[in-house]
C-alpha atoms as one frame of an Amber mdcrd trajectory, in Angstrom:
protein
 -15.726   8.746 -18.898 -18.645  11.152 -18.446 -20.532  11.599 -15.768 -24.141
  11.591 -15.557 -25.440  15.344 -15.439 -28.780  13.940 -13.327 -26.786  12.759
 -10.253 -25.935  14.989  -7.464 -22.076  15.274  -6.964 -22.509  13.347  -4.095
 -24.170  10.462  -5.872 -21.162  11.040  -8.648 -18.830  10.791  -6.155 -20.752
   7.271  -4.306 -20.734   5.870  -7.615 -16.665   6.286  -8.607 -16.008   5.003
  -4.602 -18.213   1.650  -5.226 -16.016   1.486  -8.822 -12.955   1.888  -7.497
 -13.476  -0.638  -4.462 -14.826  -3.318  -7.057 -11.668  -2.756  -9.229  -9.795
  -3.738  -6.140 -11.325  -6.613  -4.541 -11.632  -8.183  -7.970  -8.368  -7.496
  -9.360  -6.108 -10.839  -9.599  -3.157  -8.635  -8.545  -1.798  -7.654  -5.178
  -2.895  -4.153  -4.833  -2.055  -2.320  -1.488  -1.795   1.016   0.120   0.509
   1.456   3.179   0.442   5.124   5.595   3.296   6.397   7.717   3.102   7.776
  11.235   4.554  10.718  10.949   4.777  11.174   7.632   8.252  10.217   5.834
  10.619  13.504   5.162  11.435  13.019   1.385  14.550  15.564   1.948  16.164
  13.072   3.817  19.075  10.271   1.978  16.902   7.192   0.551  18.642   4.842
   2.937  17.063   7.170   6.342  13.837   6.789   4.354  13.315   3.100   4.062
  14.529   2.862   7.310  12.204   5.136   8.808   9.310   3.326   6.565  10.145
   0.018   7.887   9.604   1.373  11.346   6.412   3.770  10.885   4.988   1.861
   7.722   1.415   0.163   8.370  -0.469  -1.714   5.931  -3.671   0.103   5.695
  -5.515  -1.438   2.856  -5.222  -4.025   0.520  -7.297  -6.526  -1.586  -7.477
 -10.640  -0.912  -5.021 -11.200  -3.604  -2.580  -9.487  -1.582  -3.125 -11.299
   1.548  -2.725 -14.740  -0.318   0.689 -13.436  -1.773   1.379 -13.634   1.928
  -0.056 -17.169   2.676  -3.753 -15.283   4.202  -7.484 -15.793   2.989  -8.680
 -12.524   3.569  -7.425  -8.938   2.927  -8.310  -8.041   6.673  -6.214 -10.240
   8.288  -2.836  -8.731   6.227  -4.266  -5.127   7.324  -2.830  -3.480  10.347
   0.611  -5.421   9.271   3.905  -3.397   9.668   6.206  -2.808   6.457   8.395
  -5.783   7.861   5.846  -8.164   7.130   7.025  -7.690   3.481  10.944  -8.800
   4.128   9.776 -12.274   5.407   9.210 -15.248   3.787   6.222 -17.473   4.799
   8.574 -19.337   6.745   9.530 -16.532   8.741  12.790 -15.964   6.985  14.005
 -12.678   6.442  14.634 -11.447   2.838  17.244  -9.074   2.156  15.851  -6.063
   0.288  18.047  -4.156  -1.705  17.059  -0.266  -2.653  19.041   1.421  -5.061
  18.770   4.797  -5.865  20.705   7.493  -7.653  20.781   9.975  -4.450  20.818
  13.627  -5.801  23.389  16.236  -4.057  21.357  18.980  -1.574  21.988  22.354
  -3.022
């Protein structure tokens, strides 16, 4: 897509924020972004990182159809919400999640 040579960058860059946020909201799947505190080391094995993700891993945006995946209304009661909240059923059971990976050698 082009973009319009009249508006200012600024206005450019408004107008692809507002696009992007109305591609989320009204999207009928989950859609989520999570951040880590500190950020994860990707040198480390797979297993220390989705360990250390589960512990530092906060849900910092996401879009209502998210939240109902997870038995919420609204997308702002789901943010804030640890990685854990994803290994639990809406019973409160725990799910076992299973990552493979193929782990490559360090040089």
């Amino acid at each position: 897509m082009g973009s319009d040579p009249s508006l200012s960058r600024e206005s450019q860059s408004e107008t692809a924020e507002e696009r992007y946020r109305a591609f989320v909201e009204n999207s009928t799947e989950g859609i989520w972004r999570l951040e880590f505190d500190p950020p994860l080391d990707t040198s480390l094995p797979v297993h220390e990182q989705v360990e250390l993700a589960y512990r530092h891993g906060v849900l910092t945006e996401c879009n209502d159809a998210m939240a109902r995946m997870y038995g919420l209304q609204r997308s702002e009661e789901l943010v804030g919400a640890t990685l854990d909240i994803r290994s639990r059923d809406r019973d409160g059971t725990t799910i076992t999640v299973e990552v493979t990976s193929e782990e490559r050698p360090k040089a």
